[in-house]
N, C-alpha and C positions, 0 to 999 in steps of 0.2 A: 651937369652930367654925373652919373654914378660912378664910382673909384671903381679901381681895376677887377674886384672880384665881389663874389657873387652867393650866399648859399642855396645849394641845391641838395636836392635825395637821389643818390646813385647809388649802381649796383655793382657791384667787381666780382659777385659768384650769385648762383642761381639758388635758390631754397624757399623758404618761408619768408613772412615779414619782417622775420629778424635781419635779416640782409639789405634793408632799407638804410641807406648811411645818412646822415647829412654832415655832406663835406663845404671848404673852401672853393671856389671852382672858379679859373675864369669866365668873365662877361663875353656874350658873342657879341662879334661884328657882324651887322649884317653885310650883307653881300648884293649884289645887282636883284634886285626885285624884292629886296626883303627889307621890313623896316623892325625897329628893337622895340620891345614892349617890355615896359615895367608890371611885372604881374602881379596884380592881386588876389585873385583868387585860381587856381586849378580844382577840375574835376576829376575823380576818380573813376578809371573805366575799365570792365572786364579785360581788353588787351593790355591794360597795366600788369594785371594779375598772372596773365598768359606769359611777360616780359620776364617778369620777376624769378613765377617758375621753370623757365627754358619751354614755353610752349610745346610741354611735354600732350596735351590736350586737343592740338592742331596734326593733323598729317603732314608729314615731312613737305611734301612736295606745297604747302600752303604757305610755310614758314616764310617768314619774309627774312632777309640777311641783315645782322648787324656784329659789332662787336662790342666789348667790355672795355672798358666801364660804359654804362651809359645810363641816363636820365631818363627817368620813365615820365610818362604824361602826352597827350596829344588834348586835353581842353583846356582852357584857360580865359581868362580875361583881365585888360589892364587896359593902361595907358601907353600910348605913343610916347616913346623916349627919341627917338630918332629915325629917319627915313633914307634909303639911299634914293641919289640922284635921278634915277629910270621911276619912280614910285607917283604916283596919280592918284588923288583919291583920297588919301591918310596923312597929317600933319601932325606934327611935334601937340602932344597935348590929347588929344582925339582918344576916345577909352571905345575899347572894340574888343572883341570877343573871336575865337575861332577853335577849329577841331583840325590841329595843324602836322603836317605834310604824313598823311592815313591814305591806304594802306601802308604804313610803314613802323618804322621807330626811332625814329629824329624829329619828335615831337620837341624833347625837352620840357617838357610844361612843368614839371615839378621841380620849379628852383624861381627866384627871384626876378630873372629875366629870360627872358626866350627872343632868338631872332627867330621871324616867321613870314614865309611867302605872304604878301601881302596878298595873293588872288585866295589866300585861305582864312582870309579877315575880315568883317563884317565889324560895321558900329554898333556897337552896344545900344540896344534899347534904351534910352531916358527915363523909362517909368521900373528898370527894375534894379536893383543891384549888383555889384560884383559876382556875389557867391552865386546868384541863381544864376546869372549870363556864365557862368564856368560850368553848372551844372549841366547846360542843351547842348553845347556844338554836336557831340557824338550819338547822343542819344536821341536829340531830336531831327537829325540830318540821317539816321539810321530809320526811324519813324515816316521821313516827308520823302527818303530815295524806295523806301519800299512800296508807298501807300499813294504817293501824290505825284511823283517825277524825280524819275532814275539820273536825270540832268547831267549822264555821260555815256561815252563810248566804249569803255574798258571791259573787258570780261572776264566776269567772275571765274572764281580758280575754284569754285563749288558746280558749276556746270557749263556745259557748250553755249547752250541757248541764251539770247538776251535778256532781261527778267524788265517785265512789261506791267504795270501795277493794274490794278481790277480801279476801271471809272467806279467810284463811289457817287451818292447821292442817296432822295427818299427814297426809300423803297427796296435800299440793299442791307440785309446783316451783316455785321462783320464780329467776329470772336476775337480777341484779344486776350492769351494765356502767356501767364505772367504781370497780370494787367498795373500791377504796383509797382512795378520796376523801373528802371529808367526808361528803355524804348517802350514798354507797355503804356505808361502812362501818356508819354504824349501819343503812341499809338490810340487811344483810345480819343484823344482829345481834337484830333487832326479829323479820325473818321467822323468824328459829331459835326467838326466845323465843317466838313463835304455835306453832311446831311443823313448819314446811315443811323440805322440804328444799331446799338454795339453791346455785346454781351461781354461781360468784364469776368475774366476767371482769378483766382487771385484767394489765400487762404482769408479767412472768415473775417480777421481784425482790420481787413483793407475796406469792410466794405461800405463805410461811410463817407472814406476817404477818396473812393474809385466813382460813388454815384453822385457826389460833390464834383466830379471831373465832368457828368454829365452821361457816365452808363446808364443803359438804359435798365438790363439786369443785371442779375450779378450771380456767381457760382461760387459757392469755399468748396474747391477741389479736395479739403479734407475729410469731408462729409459726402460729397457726392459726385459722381463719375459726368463731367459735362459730355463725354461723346452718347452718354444714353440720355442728357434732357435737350439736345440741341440738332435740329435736323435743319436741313435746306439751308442753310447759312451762305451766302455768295464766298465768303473769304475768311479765313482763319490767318491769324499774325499771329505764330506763336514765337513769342520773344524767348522763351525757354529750349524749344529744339529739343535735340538731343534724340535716344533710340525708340523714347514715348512718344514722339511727336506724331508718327503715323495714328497713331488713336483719333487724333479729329478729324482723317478722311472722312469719317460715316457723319461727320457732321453737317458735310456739306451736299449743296444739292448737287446736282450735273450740271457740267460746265463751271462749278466753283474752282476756286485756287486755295492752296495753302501755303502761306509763304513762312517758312519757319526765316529765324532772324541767325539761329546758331545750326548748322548743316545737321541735318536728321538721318534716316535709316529710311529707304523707304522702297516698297517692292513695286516693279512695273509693274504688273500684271494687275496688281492691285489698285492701283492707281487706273490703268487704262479700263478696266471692267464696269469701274463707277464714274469713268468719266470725269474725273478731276486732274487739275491740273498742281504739280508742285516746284515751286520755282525762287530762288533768292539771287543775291546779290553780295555786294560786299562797301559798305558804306568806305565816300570817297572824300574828301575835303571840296568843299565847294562853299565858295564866300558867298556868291549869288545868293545860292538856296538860301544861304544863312541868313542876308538880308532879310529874305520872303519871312523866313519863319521870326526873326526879329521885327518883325511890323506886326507879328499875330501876338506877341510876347509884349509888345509893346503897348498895344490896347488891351490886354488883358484878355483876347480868345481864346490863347495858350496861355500856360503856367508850369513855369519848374515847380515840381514839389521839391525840399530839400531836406533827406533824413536825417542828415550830420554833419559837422562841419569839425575840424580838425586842422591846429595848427602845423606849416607846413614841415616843422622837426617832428611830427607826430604822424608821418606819414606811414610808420608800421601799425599806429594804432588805429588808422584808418583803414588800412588793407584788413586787418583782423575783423571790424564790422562788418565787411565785405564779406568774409568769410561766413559771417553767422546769420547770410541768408534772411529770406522777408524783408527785403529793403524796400521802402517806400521814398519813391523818387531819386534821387542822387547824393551822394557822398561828395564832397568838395573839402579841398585844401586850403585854407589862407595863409598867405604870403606877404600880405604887406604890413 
C-alpha cells in the first residue's frame, strides 16, 4: 500500500496557469462504492480550464458549487490500489480508466491517487496505453452521449427538452467543426463507425490527420466559409459552439439538428422557419458507456489521438498548450 501522502496540482485562488501548485496532499480513502486507483496518467479538459479560471465563461445559474483548494481533473487512468467492501466488478490490480463524478468537480484526477465511484470506471482496453485511455473518458463519452446514446435521465441546464441524438447510418451527412479537437475527433470517428458520411472542418494543417480518421471531406475554415459549401447535411456537431455557431443552420437540410457541444446563441424564429432543430446535453460519467466505447478503442475502430503529453508537476505548462488553440486530439498528464 502507498504511505500516507500523495502529490497532487491544486488551486487555492483562481487566475492563469500560474496558479497550478503541486503540493503534498493526503491519500483518499475510499468510501462505500468507491475503490482507490493509483493513477497513471490524467487528461486534460476544457472544464479544467473553466476550474482554474472561476468559470467566469459559464452563466451563473450553470456553475456547479465547490470550494478551495481543490484538485482539478475528471479523466484519468491507472490501477486498482484498493476496493471497499460493497464494490463488484474491480480487484486490487485491474488498470481502468474513467471520466470521474462530471458534472461536477471532485474529480481529483490531477494528483497520484484518486478515490473514484466505481459505477464511473471502466477496464482499460488491453491493446492501448495509459496516456491514450486518460485522453477519451470525457471527450469520447461527450462524443457517444451526443451522437450514439444520451444513456440518462438528467436534464441538461442548457435547455428544457431531452436531447435525443439523430440515428446515423449510409446515407446520412454529418459536419463535425472543430473536427481536431478532442470531442471532434472522436466525433468524427463514431459517425464513420455508424456508417455516415462526415465532413471534417478543422484549420488546413489537420487535414491529413482528420482523413486518416476516415472523413470523408474536409474544410480549412481559414480559407473558406463551410456554411456556403455544405448544404442538406442531416446533423452538424459543432464541438466549437459559441455565438458563431448559428452559421451552419443553412447547412442543414429540413428536419436536420445542430448539436453544438459548447451552448451557442441561437434565434427561434430562425431556426423554426428552416425547419431545424438545435439541441445539446451535458456529458455525464457513465462506466457502461465507457465499456462500449473501450471495446471500439480496443480493436482499433476508435483511436485517441494524443497532441502532448506533460509531466504531472508541469501541469501549468500543459494548461498553457491548451491555451495556444489547434489541438490535435488530447493533452494528457503523467503521473506515475
Amino acid at each position: 500500500m502507498p504511505t500516507d501522502t500523495m502529490r497532487a496540482i491544486r488551486l487555492h485562488e483562481h487566475g492563469g496557469p500560474e496558479v497550478l501548485r503541486q503540493e503534498e496532499v493526503p491519500i483518499p480513502v475510499p468510501g462505500p462504492g468507491e475503490v482507490l486507483v493509483r493513477v497513471h496518467a490524467a487528461g486534460v479538459n476544457p472544464p479544467d480550464r473553466y476550474l482554474r479560471d472561476g468559470m467566469s465563461n459559464l452563466p451563473p445559474e450553470t456553475r456547479p458549487k465547490f470550494s478551495l483548494p481543490v484538485i482539478p481533473g475528471t479523466d484519468m487512468s491507472g490501477v486498482v490500489e484498493a476496493v471497499a467492501p460493497d464494490v463488484d466488478g474491480f480487484a486490487v490490480g485491474d488498470e481502468v480508466f474513467g471520466l470521474l463524478r462530471f458534472p461536477g468537480f471532485e474529480g481529483a484526477g490531477y494528483a497520484e491517487y484518486v478515490a473514484a465511484r466505481a459505477s464511473d470506471l471502466a477496464h482499460k482496453p488491453a491493446g492501448i496505453d495509459h496516456v491514450h485511455a486518460a485522453g477519451a473518458p470525457m471527450a469520447g463519452l461527450t462524443a457517444w452521449q451526443f451522437l450514439i446514446e444520451l444513456g440518462h435521465d438528467h436534464p441538461s441546464p442548457f435547455q428544457a427538452a431531452r436531447h435525443r441524438p439523430v440515428p446515423l447510418g449510409p446515407g446520412t451527412t454529418v459536419l463535425v467543426n472543430g473536427a481536431a479537437g478532442g470531442v471532434g475527433h472522436f466525433a468524427v470517428q463514431l459517425a464513420k463507425w455508424k456508417g455516415a458520411q462526415v465532413v471534417a472542418v478543422a484549420s488546413g494543417g489537420h487535414e491529413r490527420f482528420l482523413r486518416d480518421l476516415g472523413a470523408d471531406e474536409f474544410i480549412d475554415y481559414t480559407t473558406s466559409r463551410p456554411e456556403e459549401l455544405v448544404h442538406g447535411a442531416d446533423l452538424v456537431l459543432d464541438a466549437v459552439g459559441g455565438p458563431r455557431s448559428s452559421r451552419f443552420l443553412r447547412t442543414l437540410k429540413r428536419g436536420g439538428s445542430l448539436f453544438p457541444v459548447f451552448f451557442g446563441e441561437f434565434d427561434e424564429e430562425e431556426t423554426a422557419k428552416l425547419g431545424v432543430t438545435v439541441t445539446g446535453t451535458q456529458v455525464r460519467s457513465n462506466g457502461a458507456q465507457l465499456a462500449e466505447l473501450g471495446r471500439l478503442l480496443g480493436t482499433g475502430a476508435v483511436r485517441v489521438a494524443i497532441d502532448s503529453t506533460f509531466p504531472l508537476a508541469d501541469a501549468r505548462a500543459a494548461h498553457e498548450r491548451a491555451a495556444e488553440g489547434h489541438i490535435q486530439g488530447k493533452i494528457v498528464l503523467t503521473a506515475a
